[in-house]
C-alpha positions in Angstrom: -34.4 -41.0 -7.4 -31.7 -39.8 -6.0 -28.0 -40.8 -7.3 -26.4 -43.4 -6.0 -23.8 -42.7 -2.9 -20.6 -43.3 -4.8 -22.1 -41.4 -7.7 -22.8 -38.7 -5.4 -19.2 -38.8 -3.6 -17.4 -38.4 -7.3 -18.8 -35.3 -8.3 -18.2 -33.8 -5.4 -14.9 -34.3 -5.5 -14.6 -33.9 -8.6 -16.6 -30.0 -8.2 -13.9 -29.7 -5.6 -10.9 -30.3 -8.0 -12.6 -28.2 -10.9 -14.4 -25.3 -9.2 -13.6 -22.3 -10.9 -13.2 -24.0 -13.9 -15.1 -22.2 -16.7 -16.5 -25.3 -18.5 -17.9 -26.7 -15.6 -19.1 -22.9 -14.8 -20.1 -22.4 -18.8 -22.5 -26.0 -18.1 -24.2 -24.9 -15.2 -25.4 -21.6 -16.7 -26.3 -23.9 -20.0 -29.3 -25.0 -17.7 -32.6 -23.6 -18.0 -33.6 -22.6 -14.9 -37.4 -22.1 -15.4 -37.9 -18.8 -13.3 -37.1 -15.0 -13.6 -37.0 -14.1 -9.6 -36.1 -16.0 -6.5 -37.4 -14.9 -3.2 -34.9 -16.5 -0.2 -37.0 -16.6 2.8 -34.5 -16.9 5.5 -35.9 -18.3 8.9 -34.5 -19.1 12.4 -32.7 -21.6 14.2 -34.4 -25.3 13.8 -32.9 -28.7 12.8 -34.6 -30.5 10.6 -35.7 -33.4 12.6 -36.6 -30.8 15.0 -39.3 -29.0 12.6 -39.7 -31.3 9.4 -38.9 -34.5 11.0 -42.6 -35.9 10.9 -43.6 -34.3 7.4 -44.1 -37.7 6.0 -43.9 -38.5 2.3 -44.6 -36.1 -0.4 -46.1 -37.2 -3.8 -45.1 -40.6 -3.4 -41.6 -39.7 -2.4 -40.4 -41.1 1.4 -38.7 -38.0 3.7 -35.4 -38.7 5.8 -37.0 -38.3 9.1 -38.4 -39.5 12.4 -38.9 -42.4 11.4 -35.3 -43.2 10.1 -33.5 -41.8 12.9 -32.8 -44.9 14.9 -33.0 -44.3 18.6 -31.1 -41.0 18.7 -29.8 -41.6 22.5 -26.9 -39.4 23.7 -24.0 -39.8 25.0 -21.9 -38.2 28.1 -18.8 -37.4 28.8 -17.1 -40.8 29.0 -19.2 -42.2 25.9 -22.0 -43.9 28.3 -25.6 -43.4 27.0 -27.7 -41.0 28.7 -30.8 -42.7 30.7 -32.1 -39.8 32.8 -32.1 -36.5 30.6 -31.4 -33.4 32.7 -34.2 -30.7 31.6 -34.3 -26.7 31.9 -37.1 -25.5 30.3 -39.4 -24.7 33.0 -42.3 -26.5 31.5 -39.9 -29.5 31.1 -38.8 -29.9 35.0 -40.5 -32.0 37.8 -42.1 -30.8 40.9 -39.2 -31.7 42.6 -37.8 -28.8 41.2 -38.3 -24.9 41.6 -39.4 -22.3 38.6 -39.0 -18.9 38.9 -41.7 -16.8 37.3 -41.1 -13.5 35.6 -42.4 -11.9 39.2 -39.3 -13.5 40.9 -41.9 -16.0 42.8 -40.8 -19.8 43.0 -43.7 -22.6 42.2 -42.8 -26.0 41.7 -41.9 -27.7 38.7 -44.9 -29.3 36.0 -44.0 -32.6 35.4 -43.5 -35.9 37.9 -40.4 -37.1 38.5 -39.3 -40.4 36.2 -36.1 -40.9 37.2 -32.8 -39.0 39.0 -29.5 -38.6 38.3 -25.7 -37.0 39.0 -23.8 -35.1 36.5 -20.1 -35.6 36.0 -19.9 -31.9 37.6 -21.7 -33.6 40.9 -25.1 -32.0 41.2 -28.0 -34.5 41.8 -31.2 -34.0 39.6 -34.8 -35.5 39.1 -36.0 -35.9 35.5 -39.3 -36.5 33.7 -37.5 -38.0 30.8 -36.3 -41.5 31.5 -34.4 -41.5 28.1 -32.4 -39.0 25.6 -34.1 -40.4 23.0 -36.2 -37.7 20.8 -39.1 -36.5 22.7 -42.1 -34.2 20.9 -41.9 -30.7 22.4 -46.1 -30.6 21.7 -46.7 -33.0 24.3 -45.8 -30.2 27.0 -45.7 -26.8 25.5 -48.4 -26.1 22.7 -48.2 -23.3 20.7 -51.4 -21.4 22.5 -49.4 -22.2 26.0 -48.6 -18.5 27.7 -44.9 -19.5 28.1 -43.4 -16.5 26.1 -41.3 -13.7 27.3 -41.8 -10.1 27.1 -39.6 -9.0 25.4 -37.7 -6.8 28.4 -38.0 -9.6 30.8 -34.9 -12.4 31.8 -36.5 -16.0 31.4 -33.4 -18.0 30.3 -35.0 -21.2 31.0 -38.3 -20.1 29.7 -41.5 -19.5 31.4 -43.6 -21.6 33.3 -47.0 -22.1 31.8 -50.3 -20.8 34.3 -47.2 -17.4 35.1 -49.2 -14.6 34.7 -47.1 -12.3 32.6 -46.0 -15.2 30.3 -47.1 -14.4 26.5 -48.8 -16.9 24.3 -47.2 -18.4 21.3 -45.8 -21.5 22.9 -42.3 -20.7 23.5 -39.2 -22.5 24.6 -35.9 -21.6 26.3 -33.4 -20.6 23.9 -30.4 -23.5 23.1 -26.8 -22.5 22.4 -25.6 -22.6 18.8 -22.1 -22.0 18.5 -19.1 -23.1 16.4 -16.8 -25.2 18.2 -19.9 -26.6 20.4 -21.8 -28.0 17.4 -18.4 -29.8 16.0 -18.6 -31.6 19.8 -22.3 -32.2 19.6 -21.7 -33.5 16.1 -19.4 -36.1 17.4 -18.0 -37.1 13.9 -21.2 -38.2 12.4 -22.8 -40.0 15.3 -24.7 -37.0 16.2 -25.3 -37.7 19.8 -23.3 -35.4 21.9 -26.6 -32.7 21.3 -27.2 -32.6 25.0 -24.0 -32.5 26.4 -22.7 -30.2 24.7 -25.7 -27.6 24.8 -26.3 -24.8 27.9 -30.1 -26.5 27.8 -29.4 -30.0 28.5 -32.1 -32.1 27.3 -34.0 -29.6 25.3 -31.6 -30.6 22.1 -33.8 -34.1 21.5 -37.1 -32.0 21.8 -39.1 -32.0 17.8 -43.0 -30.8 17.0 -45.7 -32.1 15.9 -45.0 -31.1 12.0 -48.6 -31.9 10.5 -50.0 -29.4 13.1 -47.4 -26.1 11.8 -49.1 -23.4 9.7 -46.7 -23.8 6.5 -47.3 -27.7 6.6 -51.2 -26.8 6.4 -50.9 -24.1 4.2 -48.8 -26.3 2.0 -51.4 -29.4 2.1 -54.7 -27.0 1.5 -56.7 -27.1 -1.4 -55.0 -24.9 -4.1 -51.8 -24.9 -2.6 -48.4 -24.5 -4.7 -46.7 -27.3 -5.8 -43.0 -27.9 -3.6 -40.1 -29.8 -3.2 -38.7 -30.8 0.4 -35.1 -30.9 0.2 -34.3 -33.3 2.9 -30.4 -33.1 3.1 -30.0 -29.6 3.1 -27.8 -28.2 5.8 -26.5 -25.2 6.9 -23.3 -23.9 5.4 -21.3 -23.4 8.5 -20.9 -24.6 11.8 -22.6 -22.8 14.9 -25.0 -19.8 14.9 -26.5 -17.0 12.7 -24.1 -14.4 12.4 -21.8 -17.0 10.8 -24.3 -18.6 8.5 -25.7 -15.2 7.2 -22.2 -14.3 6.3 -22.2 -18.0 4.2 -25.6 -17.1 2.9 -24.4 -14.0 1.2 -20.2 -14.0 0.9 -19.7 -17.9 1.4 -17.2 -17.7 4.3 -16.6 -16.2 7.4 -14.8 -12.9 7.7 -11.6 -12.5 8.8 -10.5 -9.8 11.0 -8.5 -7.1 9.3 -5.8 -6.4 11.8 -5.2 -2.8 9.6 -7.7 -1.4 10.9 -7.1 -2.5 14.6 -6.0 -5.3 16.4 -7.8 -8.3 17.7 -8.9 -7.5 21.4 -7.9 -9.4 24.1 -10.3 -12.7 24.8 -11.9 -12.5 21.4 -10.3 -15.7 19.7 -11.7 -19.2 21.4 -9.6 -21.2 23.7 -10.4 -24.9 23.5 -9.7 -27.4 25.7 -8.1 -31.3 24.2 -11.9 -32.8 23.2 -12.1 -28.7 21.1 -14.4 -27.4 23.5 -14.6 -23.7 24.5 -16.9 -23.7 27.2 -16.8 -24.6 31.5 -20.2 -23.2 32.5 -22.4 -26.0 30.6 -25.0 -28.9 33.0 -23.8 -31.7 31.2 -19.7 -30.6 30.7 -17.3 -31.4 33.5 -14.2 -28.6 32.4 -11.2 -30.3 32.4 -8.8 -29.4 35.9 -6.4 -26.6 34.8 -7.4 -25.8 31.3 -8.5 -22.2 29.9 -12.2 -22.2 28.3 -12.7 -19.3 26.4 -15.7 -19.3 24.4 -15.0 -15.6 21.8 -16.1 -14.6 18.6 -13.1 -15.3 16.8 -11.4 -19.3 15.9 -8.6 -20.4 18.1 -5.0 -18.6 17.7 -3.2 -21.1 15.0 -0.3 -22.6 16.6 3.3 -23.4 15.5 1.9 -26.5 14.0 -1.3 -25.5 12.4 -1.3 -25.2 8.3 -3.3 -24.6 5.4 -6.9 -26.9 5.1 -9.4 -27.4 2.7 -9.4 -24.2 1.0 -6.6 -22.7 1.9 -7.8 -21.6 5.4 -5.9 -22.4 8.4 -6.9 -25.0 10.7 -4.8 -26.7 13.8 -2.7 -29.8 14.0 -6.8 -31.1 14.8 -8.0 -30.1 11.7 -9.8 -27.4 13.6 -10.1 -23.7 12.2 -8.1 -21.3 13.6 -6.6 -17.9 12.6 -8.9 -14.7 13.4 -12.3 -15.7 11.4 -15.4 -14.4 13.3 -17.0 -17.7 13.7 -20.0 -16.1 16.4 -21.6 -13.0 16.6 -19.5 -9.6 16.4 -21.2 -6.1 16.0 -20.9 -4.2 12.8 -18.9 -1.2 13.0 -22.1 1.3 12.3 -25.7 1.4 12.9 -28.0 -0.9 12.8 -25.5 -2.4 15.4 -25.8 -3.4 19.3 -24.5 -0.7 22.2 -22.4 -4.1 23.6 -20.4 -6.7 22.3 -17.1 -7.3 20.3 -17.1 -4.1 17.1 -15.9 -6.0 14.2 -13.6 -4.2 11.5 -15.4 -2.5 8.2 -15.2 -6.0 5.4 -13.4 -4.2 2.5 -15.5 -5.2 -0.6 -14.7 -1.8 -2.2 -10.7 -2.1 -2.8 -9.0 -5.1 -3.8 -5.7 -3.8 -4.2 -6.1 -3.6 -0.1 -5.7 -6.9 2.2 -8.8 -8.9 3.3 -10.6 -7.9 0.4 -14.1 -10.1 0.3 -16.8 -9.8 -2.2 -20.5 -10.7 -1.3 -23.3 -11.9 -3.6 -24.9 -8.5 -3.8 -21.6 -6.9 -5.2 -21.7 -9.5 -7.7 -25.0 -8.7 -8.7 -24.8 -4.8 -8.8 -21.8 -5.2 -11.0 -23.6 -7.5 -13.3 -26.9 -5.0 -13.5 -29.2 -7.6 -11.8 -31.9 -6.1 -9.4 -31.4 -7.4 -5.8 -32.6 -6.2 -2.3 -32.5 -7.5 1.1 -35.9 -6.6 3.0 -35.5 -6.8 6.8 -38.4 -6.6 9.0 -37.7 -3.7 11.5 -35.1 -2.2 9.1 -36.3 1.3 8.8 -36.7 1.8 12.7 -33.4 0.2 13.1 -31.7 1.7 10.5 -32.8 5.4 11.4 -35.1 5.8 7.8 -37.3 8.3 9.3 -40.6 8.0 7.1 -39.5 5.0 5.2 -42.2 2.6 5.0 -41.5 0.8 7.8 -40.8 3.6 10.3 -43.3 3.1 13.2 -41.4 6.0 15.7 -43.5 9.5 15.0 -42.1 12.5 13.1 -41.2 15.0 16.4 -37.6 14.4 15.5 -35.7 13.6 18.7 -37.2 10.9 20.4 -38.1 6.8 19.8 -42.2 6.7 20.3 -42.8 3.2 19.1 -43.5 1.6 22.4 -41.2 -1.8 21.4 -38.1 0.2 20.9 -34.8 -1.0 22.6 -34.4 0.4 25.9 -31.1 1.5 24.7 -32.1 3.0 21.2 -30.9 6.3 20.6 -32.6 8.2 17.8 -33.1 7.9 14.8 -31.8 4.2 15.5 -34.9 3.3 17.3 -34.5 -0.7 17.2 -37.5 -3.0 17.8 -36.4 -4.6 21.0 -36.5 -7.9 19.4 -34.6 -6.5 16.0 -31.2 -9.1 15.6 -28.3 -6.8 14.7 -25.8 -9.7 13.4 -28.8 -10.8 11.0 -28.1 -8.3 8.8 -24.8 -9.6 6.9 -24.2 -6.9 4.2 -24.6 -4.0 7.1 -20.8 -5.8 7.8 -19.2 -4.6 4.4 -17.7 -1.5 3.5 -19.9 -0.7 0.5 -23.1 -0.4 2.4 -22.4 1.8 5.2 -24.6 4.8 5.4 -24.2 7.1 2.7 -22.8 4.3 0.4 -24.6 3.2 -3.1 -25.2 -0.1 -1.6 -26.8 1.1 1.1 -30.0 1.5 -1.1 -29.8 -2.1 -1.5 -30.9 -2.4 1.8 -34.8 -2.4 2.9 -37.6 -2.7 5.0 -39.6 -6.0 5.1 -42.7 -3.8 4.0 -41.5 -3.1 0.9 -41.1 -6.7 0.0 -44.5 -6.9 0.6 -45.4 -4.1 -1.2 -43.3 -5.1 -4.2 -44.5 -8.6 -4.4 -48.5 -7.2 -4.4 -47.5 -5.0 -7.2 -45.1 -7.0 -9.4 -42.1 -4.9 -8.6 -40.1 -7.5 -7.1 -36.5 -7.3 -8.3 -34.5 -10.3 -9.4 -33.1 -11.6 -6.2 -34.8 -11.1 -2.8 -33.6 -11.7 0.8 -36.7 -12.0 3.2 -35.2 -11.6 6.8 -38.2 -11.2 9.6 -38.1 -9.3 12.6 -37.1 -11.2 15.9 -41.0 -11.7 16.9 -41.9 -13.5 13.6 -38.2 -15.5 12.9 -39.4 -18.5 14.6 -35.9 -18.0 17.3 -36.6 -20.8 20.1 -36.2 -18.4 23.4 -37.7 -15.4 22.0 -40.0 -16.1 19.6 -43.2 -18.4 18.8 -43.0 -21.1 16.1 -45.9 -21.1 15.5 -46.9 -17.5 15.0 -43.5 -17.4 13.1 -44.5 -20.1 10.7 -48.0 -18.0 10.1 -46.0 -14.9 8.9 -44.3 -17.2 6.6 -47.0 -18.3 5.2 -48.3 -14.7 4.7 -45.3 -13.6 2.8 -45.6 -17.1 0.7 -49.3 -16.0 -0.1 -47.9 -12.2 -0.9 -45.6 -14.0 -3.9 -48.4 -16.6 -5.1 -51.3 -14.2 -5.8 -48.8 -11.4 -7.2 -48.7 -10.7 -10.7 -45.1 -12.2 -10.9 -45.9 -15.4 -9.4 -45.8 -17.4 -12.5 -42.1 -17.0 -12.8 -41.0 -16.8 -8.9 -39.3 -19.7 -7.1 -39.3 -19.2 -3.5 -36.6 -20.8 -1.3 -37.9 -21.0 2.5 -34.7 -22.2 4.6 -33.5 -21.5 8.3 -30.0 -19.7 9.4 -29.0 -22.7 11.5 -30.1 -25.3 13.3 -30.9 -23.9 16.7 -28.7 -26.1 19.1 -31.0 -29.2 17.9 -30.6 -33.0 17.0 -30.8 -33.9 13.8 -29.9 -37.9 13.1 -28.7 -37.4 9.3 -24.5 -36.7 9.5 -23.2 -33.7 7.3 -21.1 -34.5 4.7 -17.1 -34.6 6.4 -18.5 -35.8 9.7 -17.9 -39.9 9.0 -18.6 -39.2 5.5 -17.8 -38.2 1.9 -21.3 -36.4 1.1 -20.5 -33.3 -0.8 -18.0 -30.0 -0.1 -16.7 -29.9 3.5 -13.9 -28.0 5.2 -12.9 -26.9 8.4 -16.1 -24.4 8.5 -18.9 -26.7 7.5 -21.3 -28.2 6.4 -23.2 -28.5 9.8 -26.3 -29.8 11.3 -29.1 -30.5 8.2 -31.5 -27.8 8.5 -35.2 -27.3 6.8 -35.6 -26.4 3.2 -38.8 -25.9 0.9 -38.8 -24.9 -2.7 -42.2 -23.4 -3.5 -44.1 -21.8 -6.6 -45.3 -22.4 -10.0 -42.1 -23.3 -11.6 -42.0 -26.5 -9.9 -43.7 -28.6 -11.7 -44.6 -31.1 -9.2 -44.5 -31.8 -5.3 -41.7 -34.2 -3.9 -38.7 -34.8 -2.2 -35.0 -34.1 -3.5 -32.7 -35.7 -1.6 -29.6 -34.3 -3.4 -26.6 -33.2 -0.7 -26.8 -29.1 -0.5 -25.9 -26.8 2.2 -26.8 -22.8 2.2 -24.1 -22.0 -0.1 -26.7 -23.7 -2.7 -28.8 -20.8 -2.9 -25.7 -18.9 -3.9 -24.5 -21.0 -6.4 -28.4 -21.1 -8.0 -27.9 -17.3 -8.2 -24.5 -17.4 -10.0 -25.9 -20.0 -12.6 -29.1 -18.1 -13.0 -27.7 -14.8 -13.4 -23.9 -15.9 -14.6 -22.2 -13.8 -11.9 -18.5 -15.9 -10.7 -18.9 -18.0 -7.2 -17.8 -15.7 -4.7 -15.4 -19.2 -2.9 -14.6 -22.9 -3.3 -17.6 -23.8 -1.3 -20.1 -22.2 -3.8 -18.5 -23.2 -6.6 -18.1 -27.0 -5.2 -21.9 -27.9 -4.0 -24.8 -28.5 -6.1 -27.0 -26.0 -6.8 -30.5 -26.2 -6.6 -32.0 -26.9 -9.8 -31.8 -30.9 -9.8 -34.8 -30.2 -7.2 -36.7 -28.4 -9.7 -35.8 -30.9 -12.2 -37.3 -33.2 -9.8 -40.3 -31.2 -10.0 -40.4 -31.8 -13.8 -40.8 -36.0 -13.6 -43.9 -37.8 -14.3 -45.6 -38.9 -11.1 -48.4 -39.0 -8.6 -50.0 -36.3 -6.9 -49.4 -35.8 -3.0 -50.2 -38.6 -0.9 -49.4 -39.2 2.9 -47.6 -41.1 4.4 -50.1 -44.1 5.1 -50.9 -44.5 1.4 -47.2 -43.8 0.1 -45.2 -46.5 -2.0 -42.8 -48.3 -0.3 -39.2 -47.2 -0.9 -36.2 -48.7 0.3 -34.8 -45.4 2.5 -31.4 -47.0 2.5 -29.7 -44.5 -0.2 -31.4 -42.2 0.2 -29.3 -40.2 3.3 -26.4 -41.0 5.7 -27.3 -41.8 9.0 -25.5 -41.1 12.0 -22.3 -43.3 12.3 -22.7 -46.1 14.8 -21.2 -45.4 18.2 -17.7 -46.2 18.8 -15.4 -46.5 22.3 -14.3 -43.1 23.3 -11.4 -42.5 25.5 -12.2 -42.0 28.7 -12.4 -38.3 29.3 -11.0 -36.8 32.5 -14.0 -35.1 34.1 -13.9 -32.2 36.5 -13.7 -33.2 40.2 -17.2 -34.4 41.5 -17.9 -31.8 43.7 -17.5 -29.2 41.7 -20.7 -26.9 41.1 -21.8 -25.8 38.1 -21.4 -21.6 37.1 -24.6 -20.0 37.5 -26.3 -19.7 34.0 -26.4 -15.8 33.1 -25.9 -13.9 30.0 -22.1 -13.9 30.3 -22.5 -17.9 30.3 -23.7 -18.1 27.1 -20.3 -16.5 26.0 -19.7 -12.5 24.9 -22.2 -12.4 22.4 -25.5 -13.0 24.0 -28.1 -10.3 23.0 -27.2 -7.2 25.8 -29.9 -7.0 28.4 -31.0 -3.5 27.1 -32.8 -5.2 23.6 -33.4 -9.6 24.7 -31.9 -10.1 27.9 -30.8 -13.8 28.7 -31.1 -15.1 24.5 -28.2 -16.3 22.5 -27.6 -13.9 19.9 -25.5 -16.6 17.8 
């Protein structure tokens, strides 16, 4: 069972008060911990609701999902409930409306119209979808629908099913996922500003069919491993994927060091009163006379801004500010994009110099523990001409793999799908070519390798290429969620199984609804601070040392998997944030209690849900919000709308890179 709230509430405060301390340290690493390796397999960009919300119960135990989430309407700009949901995804607009096809032709929309509407920005629109309530993305777009890109093409709202140069897999458009957006969206805990404040409208309530994805089957087959669902896991920070790989390795987000350079001009955010960044979105009206910029960095900190939780800098709002890269920035040497803001080298090799920051596989090195991070594209990307992964030929000048980048210069011969900011420790100082830790650094086939042999180290970091991460906009789910389930199998028949846990998790949430609030919005739930937690994301704990399949509804965030390494391997927490949450062996305690196998959800024993997670917080009057004038049009949607870090046109054109 899961503690009670108020038990819940104390110890975290009272992990925020002693973290650091070394008894409470000294206790955690008293734990057995029942395993010898942990693989982290690190997916993309889904909400929980989105993915897991109709997984059902698991060995007797009830899951926080569909089912508990109330209606999950949205709001607009003046607090009113949205009844007609504005839709962009091609395969989600009406015949009233036009699609453009990868050819440039225009065909009508799929779907009748339901019902129309006006923005707050003035533009009339017909709509399928006669509420915002949570919709299931499988009744339109099934995951052998030919409604993927090529990777060189521009589809930012998708492609049309029946387009001939469409790809199958059962793709969507891409949804923003930024910082100062998903603190709007999140709406203090009542979780329904989703829609407004997303560049995809509608798309934010969309969820699948869970019983139908590959790692739901594979995990229901006869002979499958015993797991726990952790259902109130959520990712570290808010926004997108640079951010929250940076959280998944240092626990924090970098700060510029302005000896190296200074901050350019129209990289730190400008938000306007309601601590948004962004004019160009369906739903927003921009406030008259205000200055939207949506950059890389947190807002400048003003005269009346001080120290927060933590000792970082917010504003008079609570807000972070200060110059913390809080959305995608480049690293300052290859693998790294040809466009976009080039962010200082992280100095993790001298702490006697300012903005020193360690990273959890510093920590590790220095304490002799094995660790790699396997990347899928890594040797193309990373120039290792012959590695294992290398796919681009040996005449020595030129990229031959036909999926390079356009753009790739060689030996950096990039997959054209390969995500540059998802590769967190190419950011510090210590693993730039030539350094030790570079070697630290590898391919996604030697994972593979490793795990068939038993010559996985002690910590691994899965990351998959772009084409199998599961990334709404430019990649399938469902083929994504087969690859997992490959490298799953790849750990469960290898001779190290018996003392492997696998953690299967995602970056971020994707720009999607979730009805559970984070802890800090409405709430008391666990560690919080001006960075995070944000949307709940999904987590699986998988292998033989968990005894037996449940649920754990225990409060963690991504920072969870660090602290499980620093208590496994008694290496320091790298901040307050891993040092404050839980770490995840009360799920594989869970494992350990006496109970009945798996059933589903028809046959489950009632449980009363009630403590068992924090919904959203009941809607409350808003202040009117002065919207923009009503004829105003919205900005066309490009690349440059999504803000300076969308992927550059010459590797995904049109895809949030955040």
């Amino acid at each position: 069972m899961r503690r009670t709230r108020m038990a819940m509430v104390s110890a975290a405060a009272a992990a925020l008060v002693l973290a650091g301390s070394p008894a409470v340290a000294d206790q955690d690493r008293d734990r057995s911990p029942g395993f010898d390796h942990i693989v982290v397999i690190y997916q993309e960009n889904h909400s929980f609701d989105n993915l897991y919300g109709l997984w059902g119960s698991v060995g007797g135990d009830e899951t926080a999902g569909l089912d508990d989430a109330g209606s999950g309407t949205q709001v607009d700009q003046l607090g009113r409930p949205i009844g007609c949901l504005l839709q962009l995804d091609q395969n989600l607009v009406t015949t009233a409306d036009t699609d453009t096809w990868l050819d440039g032709s225009k065909h009508p929309g799929p779907l009748a119209p339901a019902c129309d509407g006006t923005t707050l920005r003035g533009k009339a629109y017909h709509s399928h979808f006669a509420s915002s309530e949570p919709f299931a993305i499988t009744d339109f777009v099934r995951p052998a629908d030919h409604t993927c890109a090529p990777a060189d093409k521009n589809a930012p709202n998708g492609v049309e099913n029946g387009d001939p140069g469409g790809l199958a897999g059962g793709c969507t458009r891409d949804l923003v996922h930024r910082f100062y957006q998903e603190q709007y969206q999140l709406d203090g805990g009542r979780q329904d500003r989703y829609s407004i404040g997303s560049d995809s409208a509608g798309l934010t309530q969309g969820h699948y069919d869970t019983r139908t994805l590959p790692i739901y089957r594979y995990l229901h087959a006869p002979g499958h491993p015993n797991y726990v669902l952790a259902d109130h896991f959520f990712e570290a920070a808010f926004g997108g994927s640079f951010i929250n790989h940076q959280y998944l390795i240092a626990a924090r987000a970098p700060e510029w060091d302005t000896g190296v350079g200074p901050v350019p001009a129209k990289a730190n955010s400008q938000l306007d009163p309601a601590g948004f960044p962004n004019d160009s979105y369906p739903l927003y009206a921009p406030l008259p006379g205000t200055t939207y910029v949506d950059g890389p960095l947190t807002a400048v900190c003003s005269a009346l801004s001080g120290p927060g939780v933590n000792k970082l800098p917010v504003d008079f709002t609570g807000r972070a500010c200060g110059n913390f890269a809080v959305n995608t920035v480049q690293s300052s040497w290859q693998p790294a994009a040809s466009s976009g803001t080039v962010f200082p080298p992280i100095n993790d090799s001298d702490p006697a110099k300012p903005f020193y920051e360690r990273n959890i596989g510093d920590e590790l090195s220095a304490a002799g523990v094995s660790w790699k991070w396997f990347a899928g594209g890594w040797d193309n990307a990373a120039g290792n001409v012959g590695g294992a992964g290398w796919t681009n030929g040996s005449d020595g000048h030129s990229c031959t793999d036909p999926h390079h980048g356009a753009k790739a210069v060689y030996p950096n011969c990039a997959d054209a799908l390969f995500q540059f900011h998802h590769q967190p420790f190419n950011y510090f100082s210590e693993y730039a070519p030539g350094k030790p830790g570079r070697s630290h650094l590898a391919d996604e086939l030697e994972f593979l390798a490793a795990a068939k042999n038993g010559r996985l180290p002690a910590v691994s970091f899965v990351k998959p290429i772009g084409e199998q991460n599961e990334h709404p906009g430019y990649a399938s789910t469902d083929s994504g969620e087969q690859h997992l389930v490959e490298e799953i199998k790849a750990v469960e028949t290898g001779p190290q199984a018996a003392h492997t846990l696998i953690v299967v998790t995602y970056d971020e949430f994707g720009g999607q609804w979730d009805h559970v609030a984070p802890p800090g919005q409405g709430n008391d739930d666990g560690p919080h601070d001006a960075y995070g937690p944000g949307t709940r994301i999904p987590a699986l704990l998988i292998g033989k040392p968990v005894a037996r399949s449940g649920v754990d509804s225990e409060t963690y965030d991504t920072t969870s998997i660090l602290a499980t390494i620093e208590h496994r391997w008694r290496v320091a927490p790298l901040g307050t944030r891993d040092a404050a949450v839980a770490d995840l062996l009360p799920a594989l305690r869970r494992g350990e209690a006496t109970g009945a196998g798996d059933e589903d959800e028809a046959t489950a024993s009632a449980t009363d849900r009630s403590h068992r997670h924090h919904p959203a917080v009941p809607a409350a009057p808003k202040p009117a919000v002065t919207a923009a004038e009503p004829d105003r049009k919205p900005a066309k949607e490009s690349a440059e709308d999504a803000g300076p870090d969308t992927v550059p046109a010459r590797d995904c054109p049109c895809r949030h890179e955040d």
